[in-house]
C-alpha positions as a Markdown table, in Angstrom:
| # | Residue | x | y | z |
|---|---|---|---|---|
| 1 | Unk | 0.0 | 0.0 | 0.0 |
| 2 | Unk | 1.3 | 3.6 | -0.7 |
| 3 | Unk | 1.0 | 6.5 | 0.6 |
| 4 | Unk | -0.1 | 5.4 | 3.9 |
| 5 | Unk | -0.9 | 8.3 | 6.4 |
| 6 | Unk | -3.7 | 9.1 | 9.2 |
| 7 | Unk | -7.2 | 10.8 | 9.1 |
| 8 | Unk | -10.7 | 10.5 | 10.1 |
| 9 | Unk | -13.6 | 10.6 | 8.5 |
| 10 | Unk | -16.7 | 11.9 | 9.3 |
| 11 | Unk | -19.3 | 9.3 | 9.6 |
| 12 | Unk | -22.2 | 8.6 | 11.7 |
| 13 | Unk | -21.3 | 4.6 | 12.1 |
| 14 | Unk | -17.5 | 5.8 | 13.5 |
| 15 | Unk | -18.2 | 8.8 | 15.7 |
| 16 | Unk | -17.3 | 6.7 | 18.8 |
| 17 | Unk | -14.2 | 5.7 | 17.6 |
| 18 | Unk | -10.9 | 8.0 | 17.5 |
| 19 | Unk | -8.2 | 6.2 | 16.2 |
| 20 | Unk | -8.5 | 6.2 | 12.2 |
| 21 | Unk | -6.2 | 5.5 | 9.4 |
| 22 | Unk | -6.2 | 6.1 | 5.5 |
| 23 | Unk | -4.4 | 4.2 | 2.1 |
| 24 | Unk | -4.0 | 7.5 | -0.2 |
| 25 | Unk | -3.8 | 6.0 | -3.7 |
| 26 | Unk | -3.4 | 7.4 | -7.5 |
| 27 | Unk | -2.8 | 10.6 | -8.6 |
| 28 | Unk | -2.0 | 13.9 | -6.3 |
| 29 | Unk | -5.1 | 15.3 | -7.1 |
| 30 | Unk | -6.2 | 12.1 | -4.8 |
| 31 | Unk | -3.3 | 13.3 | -2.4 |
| 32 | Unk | -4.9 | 16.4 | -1.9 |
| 33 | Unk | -8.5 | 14.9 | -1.5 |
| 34 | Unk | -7.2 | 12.9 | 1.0 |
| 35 | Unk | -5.8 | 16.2 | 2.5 |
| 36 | Unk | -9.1 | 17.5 | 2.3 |
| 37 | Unk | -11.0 | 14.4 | 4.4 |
| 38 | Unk | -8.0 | 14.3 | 7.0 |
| 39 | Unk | -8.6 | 18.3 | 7.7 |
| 40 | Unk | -12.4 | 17.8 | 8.5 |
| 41 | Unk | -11.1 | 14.8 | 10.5 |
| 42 | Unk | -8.9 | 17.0 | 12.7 |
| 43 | Unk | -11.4 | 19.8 | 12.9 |
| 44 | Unk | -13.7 | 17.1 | 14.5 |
| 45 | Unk | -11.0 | 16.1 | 17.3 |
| 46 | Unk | -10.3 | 12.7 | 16.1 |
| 47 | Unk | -6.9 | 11.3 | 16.7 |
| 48 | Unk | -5.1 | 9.9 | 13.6 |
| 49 | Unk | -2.9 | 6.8 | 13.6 |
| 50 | Unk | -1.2 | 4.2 | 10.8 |
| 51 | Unk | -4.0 | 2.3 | 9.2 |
| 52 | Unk | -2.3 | -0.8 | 10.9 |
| 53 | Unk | -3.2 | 0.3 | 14.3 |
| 54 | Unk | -6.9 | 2.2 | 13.2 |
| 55 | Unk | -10.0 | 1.0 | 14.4 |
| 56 | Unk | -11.4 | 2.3 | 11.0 |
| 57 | Unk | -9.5 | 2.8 | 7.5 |
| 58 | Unk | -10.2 | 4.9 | 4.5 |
| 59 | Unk | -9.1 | 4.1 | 1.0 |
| 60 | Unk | -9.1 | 6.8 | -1.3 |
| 61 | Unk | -9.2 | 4.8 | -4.6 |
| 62 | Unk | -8.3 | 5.6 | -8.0 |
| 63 | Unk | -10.9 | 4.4 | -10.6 |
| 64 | Unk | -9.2 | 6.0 | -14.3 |
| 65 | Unk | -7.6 | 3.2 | -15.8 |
| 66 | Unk | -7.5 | -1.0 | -15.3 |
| 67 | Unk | -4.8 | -0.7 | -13.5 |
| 68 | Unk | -5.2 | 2.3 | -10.8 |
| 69 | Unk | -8.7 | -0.4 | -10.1 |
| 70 | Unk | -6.6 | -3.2 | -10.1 |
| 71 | Unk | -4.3 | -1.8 | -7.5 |
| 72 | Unk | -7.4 | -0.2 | -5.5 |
| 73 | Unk | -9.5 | -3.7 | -5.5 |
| 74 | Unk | -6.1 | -5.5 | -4.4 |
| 75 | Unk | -5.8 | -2.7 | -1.3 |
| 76 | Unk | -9.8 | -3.5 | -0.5 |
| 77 | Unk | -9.3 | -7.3 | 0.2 |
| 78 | Unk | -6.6 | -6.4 | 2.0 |
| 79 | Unk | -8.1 | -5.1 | 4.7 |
| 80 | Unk | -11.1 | -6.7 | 4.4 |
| 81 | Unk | -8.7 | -9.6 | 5.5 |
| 82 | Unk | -7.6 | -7.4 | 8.4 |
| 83 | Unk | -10.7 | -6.9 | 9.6 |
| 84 | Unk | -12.1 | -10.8 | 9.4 |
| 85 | Unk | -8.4 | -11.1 | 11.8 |
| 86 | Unk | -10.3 | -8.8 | 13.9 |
| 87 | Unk | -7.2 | -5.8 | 13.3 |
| 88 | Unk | -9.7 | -3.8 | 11.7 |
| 89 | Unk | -13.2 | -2.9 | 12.7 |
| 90 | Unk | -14.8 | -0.1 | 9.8 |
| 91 | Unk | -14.2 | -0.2 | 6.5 |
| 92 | Unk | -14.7 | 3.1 | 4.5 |
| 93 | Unk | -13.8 | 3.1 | 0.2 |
| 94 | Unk | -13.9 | 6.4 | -1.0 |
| 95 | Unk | -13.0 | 8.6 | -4.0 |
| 96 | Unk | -12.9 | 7.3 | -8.0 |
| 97 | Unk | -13.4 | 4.1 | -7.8 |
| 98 | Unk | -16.4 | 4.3 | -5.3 |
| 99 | Unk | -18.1 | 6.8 | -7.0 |
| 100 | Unk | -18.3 | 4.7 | -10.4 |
| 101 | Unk | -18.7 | 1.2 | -8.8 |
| 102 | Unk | -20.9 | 1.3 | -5.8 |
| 103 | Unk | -22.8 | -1.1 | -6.6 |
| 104 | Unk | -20.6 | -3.5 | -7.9 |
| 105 | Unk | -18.4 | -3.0 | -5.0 |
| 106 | Unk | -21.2 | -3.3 | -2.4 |
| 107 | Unk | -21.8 | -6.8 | -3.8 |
| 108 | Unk | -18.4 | -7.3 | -3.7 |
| 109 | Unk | -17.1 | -6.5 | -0.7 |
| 110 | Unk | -20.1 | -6.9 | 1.7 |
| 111 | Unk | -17.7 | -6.5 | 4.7 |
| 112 | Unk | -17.2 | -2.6 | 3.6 |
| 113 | Unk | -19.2 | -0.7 | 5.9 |
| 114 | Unk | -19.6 | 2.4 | 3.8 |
| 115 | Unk | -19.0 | 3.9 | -0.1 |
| 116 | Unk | -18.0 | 7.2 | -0.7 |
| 117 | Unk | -17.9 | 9.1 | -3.7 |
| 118 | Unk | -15.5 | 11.9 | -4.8 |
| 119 | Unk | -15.1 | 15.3 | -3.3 |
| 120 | Unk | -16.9 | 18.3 | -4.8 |
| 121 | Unk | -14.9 | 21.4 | -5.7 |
| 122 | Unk | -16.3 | 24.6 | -5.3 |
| 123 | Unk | -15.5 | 28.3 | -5.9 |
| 124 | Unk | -14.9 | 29.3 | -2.4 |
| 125 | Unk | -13.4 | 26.0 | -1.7 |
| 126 | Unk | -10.0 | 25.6 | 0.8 |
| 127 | Unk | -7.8 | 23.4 | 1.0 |
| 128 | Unk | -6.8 | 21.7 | 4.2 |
| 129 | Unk | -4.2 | 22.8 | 6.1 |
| 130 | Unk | -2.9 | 19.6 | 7.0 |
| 131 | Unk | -0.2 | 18.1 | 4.9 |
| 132 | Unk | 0.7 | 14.4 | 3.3 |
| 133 | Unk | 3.6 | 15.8 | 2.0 |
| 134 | Unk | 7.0 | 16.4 | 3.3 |
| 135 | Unk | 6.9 | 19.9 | 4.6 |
| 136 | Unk | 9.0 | 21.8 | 2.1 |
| 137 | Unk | 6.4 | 21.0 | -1.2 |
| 138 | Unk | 2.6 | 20.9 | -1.4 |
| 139 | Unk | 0.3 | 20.1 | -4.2 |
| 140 | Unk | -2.2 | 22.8 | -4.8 |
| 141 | Unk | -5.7 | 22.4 | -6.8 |
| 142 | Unk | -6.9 | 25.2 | -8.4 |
| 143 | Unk | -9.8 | 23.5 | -11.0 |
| 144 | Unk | -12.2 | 19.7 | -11.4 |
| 145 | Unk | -12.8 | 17.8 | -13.7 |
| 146 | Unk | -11.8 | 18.3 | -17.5 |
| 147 | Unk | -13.6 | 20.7 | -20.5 |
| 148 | Unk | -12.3 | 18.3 | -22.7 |
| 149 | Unk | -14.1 | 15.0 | -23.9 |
| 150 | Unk | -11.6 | 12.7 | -24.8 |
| 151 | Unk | -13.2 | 9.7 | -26.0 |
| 152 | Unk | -10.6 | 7.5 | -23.5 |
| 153 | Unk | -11.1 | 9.4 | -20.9 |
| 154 | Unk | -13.8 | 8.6 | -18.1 |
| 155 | Unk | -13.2 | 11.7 | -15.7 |
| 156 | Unk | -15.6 | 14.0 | -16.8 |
| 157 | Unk | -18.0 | 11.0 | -16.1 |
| 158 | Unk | -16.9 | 10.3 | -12.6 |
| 159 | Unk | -15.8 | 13.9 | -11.7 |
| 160 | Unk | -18.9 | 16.0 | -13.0 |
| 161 | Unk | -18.9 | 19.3 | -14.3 |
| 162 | Unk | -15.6 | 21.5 | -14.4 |
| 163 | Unk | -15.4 | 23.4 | -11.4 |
| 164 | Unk | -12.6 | 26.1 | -10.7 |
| 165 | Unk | -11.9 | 27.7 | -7.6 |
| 166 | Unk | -12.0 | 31.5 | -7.1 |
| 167 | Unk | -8.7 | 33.4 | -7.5 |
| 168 | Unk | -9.0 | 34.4 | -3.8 |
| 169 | Unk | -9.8 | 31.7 | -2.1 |
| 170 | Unk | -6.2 | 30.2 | -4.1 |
| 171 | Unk | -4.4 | 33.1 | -3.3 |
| 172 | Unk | -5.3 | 32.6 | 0.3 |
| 173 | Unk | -4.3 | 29.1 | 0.4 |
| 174 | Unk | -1.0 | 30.2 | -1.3 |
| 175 | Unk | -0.3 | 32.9 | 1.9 |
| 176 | Unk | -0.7 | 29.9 | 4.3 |
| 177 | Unk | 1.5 | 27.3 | 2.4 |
| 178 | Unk | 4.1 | 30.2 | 2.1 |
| 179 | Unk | 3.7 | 31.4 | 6.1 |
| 180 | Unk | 4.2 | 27.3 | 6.5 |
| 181 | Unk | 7.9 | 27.5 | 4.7 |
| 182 | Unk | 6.7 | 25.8 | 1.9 |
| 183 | Unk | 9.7 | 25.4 | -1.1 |
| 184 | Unk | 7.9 | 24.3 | -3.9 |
| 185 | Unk | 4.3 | 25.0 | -5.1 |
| 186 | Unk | 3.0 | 22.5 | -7.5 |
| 187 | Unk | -0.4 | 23.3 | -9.1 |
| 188 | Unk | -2.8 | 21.0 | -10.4 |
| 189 | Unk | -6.1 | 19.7 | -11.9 |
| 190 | Unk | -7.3 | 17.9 | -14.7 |
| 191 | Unk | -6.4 | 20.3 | -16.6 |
| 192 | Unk | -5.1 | 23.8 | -15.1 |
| 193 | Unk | -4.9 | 25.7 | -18.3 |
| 194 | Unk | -8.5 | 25.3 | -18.6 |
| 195 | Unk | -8.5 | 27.3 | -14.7 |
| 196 | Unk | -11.0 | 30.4 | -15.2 |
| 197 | Unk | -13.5 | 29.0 | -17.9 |
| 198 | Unk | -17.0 | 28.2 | -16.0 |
| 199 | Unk | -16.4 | 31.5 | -13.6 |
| 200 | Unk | -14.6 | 34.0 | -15.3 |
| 201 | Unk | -15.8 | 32.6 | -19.3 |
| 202 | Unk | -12.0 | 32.9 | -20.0 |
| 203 | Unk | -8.6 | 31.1 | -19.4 |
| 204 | Unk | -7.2 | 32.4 | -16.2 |
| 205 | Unk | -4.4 | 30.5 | -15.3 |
| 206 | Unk | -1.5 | 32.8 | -17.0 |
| 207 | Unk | -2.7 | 35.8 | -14.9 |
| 208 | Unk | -3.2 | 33.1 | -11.5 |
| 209 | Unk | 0.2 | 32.7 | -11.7 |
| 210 | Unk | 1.2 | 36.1 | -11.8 |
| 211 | Unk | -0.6 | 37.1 | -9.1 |
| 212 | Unk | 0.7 | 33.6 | -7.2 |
| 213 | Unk | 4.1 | 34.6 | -8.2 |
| 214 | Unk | 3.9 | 38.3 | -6.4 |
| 215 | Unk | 2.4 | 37.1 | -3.3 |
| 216 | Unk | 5.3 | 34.7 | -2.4 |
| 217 | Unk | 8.1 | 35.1 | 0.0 |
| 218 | Unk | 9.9 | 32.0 | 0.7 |
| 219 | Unk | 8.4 | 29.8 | -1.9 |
| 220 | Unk | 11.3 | 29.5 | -4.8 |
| 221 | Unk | 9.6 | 27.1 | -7.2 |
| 222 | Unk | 6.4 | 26.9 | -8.7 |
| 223 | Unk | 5.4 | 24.4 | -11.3 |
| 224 | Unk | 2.5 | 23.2 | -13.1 |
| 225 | Unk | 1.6 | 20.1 | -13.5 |
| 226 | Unk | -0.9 | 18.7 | -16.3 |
| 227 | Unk | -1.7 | 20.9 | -19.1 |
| 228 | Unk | -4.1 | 20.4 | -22.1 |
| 229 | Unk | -2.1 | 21.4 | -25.4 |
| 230 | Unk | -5.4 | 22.9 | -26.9 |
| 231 | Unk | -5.5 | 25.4 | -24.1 |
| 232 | Unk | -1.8 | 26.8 | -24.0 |
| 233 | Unk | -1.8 | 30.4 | -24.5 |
| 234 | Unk | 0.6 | 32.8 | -25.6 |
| 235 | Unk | -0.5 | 34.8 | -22.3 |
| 236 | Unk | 0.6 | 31.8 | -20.3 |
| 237 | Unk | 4.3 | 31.2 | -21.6 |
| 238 | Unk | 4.9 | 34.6 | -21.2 |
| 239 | Unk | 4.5 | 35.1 | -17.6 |
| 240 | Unk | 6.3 | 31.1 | -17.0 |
| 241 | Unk | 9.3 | 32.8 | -18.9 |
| 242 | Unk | 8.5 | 36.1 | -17.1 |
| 243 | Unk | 8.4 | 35.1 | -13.4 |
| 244 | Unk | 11.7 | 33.5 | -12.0 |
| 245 | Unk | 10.2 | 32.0 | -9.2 |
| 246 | Unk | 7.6 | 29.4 | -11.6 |
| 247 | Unk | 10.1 | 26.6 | -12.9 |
| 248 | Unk | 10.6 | 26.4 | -16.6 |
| 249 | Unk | 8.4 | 22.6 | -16.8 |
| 250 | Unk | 5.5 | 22.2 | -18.3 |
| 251 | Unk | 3.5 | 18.9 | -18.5 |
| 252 | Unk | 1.9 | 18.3 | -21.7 |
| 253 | Unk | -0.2 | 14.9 | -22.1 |
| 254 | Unk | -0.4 | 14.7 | -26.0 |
| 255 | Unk | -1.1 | 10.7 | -25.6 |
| 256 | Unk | -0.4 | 10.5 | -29.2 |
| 257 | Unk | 1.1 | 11.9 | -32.4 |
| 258 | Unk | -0.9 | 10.7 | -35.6 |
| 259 | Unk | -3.8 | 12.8 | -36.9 |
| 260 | Unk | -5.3 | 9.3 | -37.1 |
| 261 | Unk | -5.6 | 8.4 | -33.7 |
| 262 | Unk | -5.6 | 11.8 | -32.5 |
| 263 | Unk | -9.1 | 12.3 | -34.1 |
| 264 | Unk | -10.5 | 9.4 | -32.5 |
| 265 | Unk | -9.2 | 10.7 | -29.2 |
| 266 | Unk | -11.1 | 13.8 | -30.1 |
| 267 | Unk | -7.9 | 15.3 | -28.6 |
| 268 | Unk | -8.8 | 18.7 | -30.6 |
| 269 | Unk | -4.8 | 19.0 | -31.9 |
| 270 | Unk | -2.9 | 17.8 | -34.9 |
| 271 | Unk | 0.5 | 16.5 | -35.2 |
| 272 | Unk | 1.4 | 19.9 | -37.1 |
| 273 | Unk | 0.0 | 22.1 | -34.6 |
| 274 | Unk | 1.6 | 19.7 | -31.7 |
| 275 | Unk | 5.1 | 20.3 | -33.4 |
| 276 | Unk | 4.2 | 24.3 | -33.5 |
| 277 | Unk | 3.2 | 24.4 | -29.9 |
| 278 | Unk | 6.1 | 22.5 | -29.0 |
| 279 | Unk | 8.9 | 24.9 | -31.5 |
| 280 | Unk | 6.8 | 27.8 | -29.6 |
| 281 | Unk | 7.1 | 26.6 | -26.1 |
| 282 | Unk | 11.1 | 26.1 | -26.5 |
| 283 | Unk | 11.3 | 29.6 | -28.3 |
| 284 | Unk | 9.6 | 31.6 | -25.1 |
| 285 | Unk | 11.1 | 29.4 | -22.6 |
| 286 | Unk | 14.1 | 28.7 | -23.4 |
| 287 | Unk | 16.0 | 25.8 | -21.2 |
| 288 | Unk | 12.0 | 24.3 | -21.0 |
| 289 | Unk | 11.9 | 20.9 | -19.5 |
| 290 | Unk | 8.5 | 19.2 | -21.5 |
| 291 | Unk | 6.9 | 16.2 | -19.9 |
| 292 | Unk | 4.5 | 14.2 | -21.3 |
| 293 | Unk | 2.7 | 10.9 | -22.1 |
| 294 | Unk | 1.4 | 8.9 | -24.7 |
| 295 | Unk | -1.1 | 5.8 | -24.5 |
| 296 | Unk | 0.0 | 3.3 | -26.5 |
| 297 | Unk | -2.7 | 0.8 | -28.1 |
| 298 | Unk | -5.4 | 3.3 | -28.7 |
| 299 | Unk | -8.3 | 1.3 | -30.9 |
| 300 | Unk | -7.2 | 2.0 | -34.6 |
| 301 | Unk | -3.2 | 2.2 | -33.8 |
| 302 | Unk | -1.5 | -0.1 | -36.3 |
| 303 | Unk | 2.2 | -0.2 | -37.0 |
| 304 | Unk | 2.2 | 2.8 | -39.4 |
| 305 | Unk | 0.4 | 4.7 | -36.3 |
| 306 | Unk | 2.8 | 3.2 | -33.8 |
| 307 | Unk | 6.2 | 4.2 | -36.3 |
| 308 | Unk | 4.8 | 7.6 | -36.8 |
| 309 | Unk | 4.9 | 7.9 | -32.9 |
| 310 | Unk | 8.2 | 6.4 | -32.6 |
| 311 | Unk | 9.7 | 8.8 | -35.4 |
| 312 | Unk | 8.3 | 11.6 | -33.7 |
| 313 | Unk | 9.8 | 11.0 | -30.2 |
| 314 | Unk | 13.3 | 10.8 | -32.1 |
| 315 | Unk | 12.7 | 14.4 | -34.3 |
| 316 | Unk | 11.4 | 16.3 | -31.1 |
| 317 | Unk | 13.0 | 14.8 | -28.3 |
| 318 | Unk | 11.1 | 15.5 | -25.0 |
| 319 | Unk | 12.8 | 15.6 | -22.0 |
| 320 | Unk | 10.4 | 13.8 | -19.9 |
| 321 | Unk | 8.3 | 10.9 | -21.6 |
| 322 | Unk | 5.5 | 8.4 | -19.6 |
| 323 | Unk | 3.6 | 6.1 | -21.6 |
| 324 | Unk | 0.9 | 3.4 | -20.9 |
| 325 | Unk | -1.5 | 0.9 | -22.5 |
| 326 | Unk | -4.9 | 1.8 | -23.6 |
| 327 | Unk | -7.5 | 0.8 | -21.3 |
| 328 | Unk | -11.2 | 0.2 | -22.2 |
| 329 | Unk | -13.2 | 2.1 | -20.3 |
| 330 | Unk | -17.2 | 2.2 | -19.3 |
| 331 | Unk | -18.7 | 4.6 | -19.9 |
| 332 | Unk | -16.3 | 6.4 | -22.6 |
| 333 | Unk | -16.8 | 7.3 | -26.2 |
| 334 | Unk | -14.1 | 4.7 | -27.2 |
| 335 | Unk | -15.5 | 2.0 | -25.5 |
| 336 | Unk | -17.7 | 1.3 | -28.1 |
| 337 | Unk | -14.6 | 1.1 | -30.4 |
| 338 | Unk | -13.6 | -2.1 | -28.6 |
| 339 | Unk | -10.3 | -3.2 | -28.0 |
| 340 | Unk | -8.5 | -3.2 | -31.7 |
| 341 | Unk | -5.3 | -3.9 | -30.1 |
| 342 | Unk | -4.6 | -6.8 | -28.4 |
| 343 | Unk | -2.7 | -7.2 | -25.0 |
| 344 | Unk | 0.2 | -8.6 | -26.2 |
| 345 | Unk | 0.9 | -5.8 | -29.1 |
| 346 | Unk | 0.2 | -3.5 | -26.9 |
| 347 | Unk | 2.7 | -4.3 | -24.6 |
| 348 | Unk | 5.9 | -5.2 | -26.8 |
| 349 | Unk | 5.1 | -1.7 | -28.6 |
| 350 | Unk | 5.3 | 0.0 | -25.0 |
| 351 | Unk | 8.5 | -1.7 | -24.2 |
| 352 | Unk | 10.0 | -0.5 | -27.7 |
| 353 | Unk | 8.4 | 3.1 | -27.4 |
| 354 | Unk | 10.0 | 3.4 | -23.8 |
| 355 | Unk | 13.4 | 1.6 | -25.1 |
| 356 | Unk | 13.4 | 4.3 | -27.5 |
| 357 | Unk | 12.9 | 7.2 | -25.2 |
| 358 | Unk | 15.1 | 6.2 | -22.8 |
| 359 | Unk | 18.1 | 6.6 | -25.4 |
| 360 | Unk | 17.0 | 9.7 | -26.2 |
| 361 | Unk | 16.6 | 10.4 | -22.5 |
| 362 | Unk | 19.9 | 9.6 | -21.9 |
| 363 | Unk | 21.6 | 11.9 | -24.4 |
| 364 | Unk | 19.2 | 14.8 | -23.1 |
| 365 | Unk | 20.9 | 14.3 | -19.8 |
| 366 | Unk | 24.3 | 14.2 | -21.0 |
| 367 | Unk | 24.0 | 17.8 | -21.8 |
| 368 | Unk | 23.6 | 18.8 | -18.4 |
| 369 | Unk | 27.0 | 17.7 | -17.0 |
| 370 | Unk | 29.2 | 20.3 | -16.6 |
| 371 | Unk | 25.9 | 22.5 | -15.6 |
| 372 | Unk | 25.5 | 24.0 | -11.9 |
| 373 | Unk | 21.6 | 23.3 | -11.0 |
| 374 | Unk | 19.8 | 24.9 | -8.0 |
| 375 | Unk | 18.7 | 21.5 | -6.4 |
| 376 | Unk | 15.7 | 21.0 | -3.8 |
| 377 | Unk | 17.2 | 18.5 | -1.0 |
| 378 | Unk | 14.7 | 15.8 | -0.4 |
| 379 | Unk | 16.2 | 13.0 | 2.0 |
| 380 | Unk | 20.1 | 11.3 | 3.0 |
| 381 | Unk | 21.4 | 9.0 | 0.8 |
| 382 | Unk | 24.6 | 7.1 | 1.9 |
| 383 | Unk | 27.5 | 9.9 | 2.7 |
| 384 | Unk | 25.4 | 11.9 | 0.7 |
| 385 | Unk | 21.8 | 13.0 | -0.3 |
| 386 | Unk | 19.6 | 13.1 | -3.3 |
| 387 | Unk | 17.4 | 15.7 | -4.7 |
| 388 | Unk | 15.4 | 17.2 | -7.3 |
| 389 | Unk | 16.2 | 20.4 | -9.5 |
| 390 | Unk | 13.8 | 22.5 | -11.1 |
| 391 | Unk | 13.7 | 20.0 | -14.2 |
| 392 | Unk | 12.2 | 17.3 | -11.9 |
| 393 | Unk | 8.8 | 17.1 | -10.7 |
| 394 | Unk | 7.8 | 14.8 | -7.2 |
| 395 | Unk | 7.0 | 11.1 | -7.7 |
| 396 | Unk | 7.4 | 11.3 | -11.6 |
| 397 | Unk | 10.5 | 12.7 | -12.7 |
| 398 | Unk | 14.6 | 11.7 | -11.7 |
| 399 | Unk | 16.4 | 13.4 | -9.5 |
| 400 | Unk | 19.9 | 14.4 | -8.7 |
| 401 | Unk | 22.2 | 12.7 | -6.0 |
| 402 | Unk | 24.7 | 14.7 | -4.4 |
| 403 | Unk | 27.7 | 12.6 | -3.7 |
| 404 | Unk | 29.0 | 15.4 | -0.9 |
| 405 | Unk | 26.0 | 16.2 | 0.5 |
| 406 | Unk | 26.2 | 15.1 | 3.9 |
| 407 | Unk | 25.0 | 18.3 | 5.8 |
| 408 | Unk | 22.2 | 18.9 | 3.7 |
| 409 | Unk | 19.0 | 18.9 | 5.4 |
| 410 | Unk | 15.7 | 18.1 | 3.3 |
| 411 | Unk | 13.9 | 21.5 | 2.1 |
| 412 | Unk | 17.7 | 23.4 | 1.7 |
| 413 | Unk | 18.3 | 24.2 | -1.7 |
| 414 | Unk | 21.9 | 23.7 | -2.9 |
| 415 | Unk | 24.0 | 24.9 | -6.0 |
| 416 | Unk | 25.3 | 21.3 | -7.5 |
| 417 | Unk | 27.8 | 21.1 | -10.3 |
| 418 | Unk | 26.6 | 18.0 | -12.4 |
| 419 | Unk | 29.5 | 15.4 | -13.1 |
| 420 | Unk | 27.6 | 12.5 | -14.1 |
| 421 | Unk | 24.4 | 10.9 | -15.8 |
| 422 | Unk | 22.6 | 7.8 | -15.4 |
| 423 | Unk | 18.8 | 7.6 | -17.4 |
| 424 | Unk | 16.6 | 10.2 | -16.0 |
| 425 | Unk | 18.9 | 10.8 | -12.8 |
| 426 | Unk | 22.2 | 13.0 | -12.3 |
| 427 | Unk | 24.8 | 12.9 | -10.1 |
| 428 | Unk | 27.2 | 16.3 | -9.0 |
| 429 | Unk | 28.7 | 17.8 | -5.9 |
| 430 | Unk | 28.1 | 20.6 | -4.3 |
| 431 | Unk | 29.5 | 24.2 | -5.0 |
């Protein structure tokens, strides 16, 4: 189980009982829902412990792909197991997967004592002021839910309408992660270049920034985290080349590259305007770290889809690259397109896709020896320590190990002289 951490939750079967525990999994934007439910939980006095010694555990699930459910249904007999042992007395499943399979799950797992669906977002919305994080970065959520109806995609299903949250009630939240000696800021949503549409009937999230960038003291870095292509403006470049506080990373699902399969993703971009946006972004920004992922397997992807994607990886080499297999999903547009692609295709061309990148990974990185980086210490490592710079974000991205870096405390920022380079990770010493 991962992210493992304490809250309570609010619920009329467990108000006897203090000692409560939650499983956190999937994306951040999970992180800080769980966040959320663990801030109501201390504002009702409950005490919070490991889930292993909890009278009652939460799982925040993640429902998006076969997998995330997979993981979530594995972490569900789990302590349904617990509790038959008698280590566990309440069950609670929350989040994704909940919302989109109550049913199912009830039927399921008849020893879960109660379903609950995902969190609602709304304009006047705060976040909690309790933290799953290590103290020196937060994950902040500015929007819900996605504009966009990619036919793969079964988020705007489970999640509802688009919600974004006011620019005040952010900018307040901002003040208190600062005052709290926050680092690094990292902002996200489904998509947080669509931040502004439904309450202001424009895109806001160049001129959030701004104003997020202004009102900071001792945060250094900010960085966004998952932007739709369709929705990068001009406006928005500017002020992440403007401000030198908001890192120079931008993460860019394009999940695929052919005008083919991009069409019946309903992704609302061509591969000729993806190769503009992405000779754009590099001209405003320039030293731009681009991350982004591609699903490999989409219904209709044969191996003149699958080269054209390979090719493309080679002519515009992206410093950061995930990738994963399609996933047939209830409820979506391309469900009803069936599979196409069987399992075993789909994985041998994600093994090649990702052999690929991580060569031209590899010779991205080699540029950067010789380079000083400003370097966000994270946690000892050996005589030394390890690290993220402002290339890297948490969770997804390498980092950089400081062979000297002994006295480093996590959440001190250090000048490091990269020496070395080994796939997504660098090694250096400090100045």
């Amino acid at each position: 189980m991962k992210n493992q951490t304490t809250l309570i939750f609010h619920h009329e079967r467990l108000k006897d009982f203090l000692r409560i525990g939650i499983v956190s999994l999937g994306c951040v934007r999970n992180t800080v829902d769980s966040e959320t439910i663990l801030g109501g939980a201390l504002r009702k006095g409950h005490i919070l412990t490991d889930y292993a010694q909890a009278d009652a555990v939460i799982v925040n699930t993640c429902g998006f792909i076969e997998a995330a459910k997979e993981e979530s249904i594995n972490v569900i007999h789990q302590l349904v197991l617990l509790k038959k042992k008698g280590q566990v007395k309440f069950i609670i499943v929350s989040g994704c997967l909940a919302q989109r399979y109550a049913e199912e799950l009830r039927k399921g797992f008849p020893e879960v004592d109660a379903f609950v669906g995902v969190l609602s977002l709304r304009k006047d919305s705060r976040q909690a002021e309790v933290s799953l994080t290590p103290y020196f970065f937060a994950y902040l959520k500015i929007c819900e839910s996605c504009f966009n109806q990619c036919s793969f995609c079964a988020i705007p299903h489970i999640k509802g309408k688009f919600a974004s949250r006011s620019v005040e009630s952010i900018l307040d939240d901002v003040r208190r992660l600062d005052a709290r000696g926050v680092k690094e800021l990292n902002i996200v949503g489904q998509d947080v270049t669509a931040y502004g549409m439904d309450i202001y009937r424009e895109k806001r999230l160049g001129a959030l920034l701004k104003k997020i960038s202004s009102v900071v003291h001792g945060i250094e870095w900010i960085r966004l985290l998952y932007t739709y292509p369709a929705h990068i403006t001009d406006e928005l470049l500017e002020v992440i080349a403007g401000e030198t506080n908001i890192c120079p990373y931008i993460d860019m699902p394009l999940q695929h590259i052919s005008d083919k399969i991009l069409t019946r993703m309903n992704r609302n971009m061509t591969r000729l305007q993806t190769e503009r946006l992405i000779a754009k972004i590099r001209r405003k920004i320039p030293g731009v770290s681009l991350r982004t992922t591609f699903i490999i397997g989409f219904p209709g992807e044969t191996d003149k889809e699958f080269k054209e994607l390979l090719t493309f990886i080679q002519e515009y080499p992206l410093e950061r690259v995930g990738a994963f297999t399609y996933s047939r999903e209830e409820g979506t547009r391309a469900y009803r397109m069936g599979n196409g692609v069987s399992a075993r295709v789909k994985e041998a061309r994600l093994s090649q896709l990702m052999t690929v990148q991580a060569s031209m990974a590899e010779s991205l990185q080699e540029k950067m020896i010789g380079r000083t980086l400003k370097v966000l210490v994270e946690e000892p490592e050996g005589n030394g320590c390890v690290g993220r710079s402002q290339y890297d974000a948490p969770d997804v991205d390498g980092c950089v190990h400081i062979t000297d870096g002994d006295k480093l405390k996590p959440g001190q920022f250090a000048q490091v002289r990269i020496m070395g380079a080994a796939g997504y990770d660098l090694t250096g010493v400090r100045l």
